[in-house]
C-alpha positions in Angstrom: -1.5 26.9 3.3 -5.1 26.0 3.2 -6.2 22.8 4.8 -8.5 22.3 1.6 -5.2 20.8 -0.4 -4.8 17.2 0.4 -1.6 16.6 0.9 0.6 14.0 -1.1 0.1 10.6 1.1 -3.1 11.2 2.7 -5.3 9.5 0.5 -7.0 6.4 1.8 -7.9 3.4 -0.5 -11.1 0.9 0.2 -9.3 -1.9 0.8 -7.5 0.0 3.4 -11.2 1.2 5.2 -11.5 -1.3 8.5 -14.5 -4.1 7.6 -17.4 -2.3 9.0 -19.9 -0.7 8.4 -19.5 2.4 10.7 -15.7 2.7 9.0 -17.4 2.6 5.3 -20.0 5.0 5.9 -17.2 7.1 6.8 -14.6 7.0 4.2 -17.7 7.1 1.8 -19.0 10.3 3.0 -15.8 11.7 3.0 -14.7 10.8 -1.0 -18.2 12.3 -1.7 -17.5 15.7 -0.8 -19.0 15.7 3.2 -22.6 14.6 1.3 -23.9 12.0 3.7 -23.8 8.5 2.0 -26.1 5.8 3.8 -26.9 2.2 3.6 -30.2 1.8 1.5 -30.2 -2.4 1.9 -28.4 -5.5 2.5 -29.1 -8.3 0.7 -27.5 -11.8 0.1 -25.0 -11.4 -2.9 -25.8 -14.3 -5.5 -22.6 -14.9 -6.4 -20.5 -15.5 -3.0 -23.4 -15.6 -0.1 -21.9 -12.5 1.5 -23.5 -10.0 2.8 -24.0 -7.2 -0.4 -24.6 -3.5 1.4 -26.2 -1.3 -1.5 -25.4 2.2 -0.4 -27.1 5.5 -1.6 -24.0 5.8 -3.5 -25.3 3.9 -6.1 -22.9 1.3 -5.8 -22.7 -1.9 -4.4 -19.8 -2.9 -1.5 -19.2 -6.2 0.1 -15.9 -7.8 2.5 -14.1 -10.3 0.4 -12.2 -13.0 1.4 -9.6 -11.6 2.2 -11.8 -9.7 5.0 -11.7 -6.3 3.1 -14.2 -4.3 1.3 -15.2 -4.4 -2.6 -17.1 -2.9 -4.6 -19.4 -5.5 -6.1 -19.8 -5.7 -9.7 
């Protein structure tokens, strides 16, 4: 069997990636195919004070409080 098939139970979720950056850029990269996705910024979100890292994604991704990461909307 190719090792292209995913199998059942190997999926990873983003609240399941460990709160870094290094472990983001990671699991990002890999749910976009192998394309390389990078941190662009990181800016102060307005609506918690937390750090907001705007990645080249096009989205937006912060560590809640329950110390893992969200996509901020």
């Amino acid at each position: 069997m190719s090792q292209a098939f995913v199998k059942e139970g190997d999926e990873q979720w983003l609240h399941d990636v460990a709160p870094t950056l290094n472990a983001l850029i990671v699991y990002l990269t890999r749910e976009n195919n192998g394309i390389r996705v990078y941190e662009k910024t990181v800016q102060a979100d307005p609506k918690t004070g937390r750090q907001l890292h705007v990645m080249s994604n096009g989205l937006n991704y912060l560590i809640g409080k329950d110390g893992k990461w969200e996509i901020a909307w």
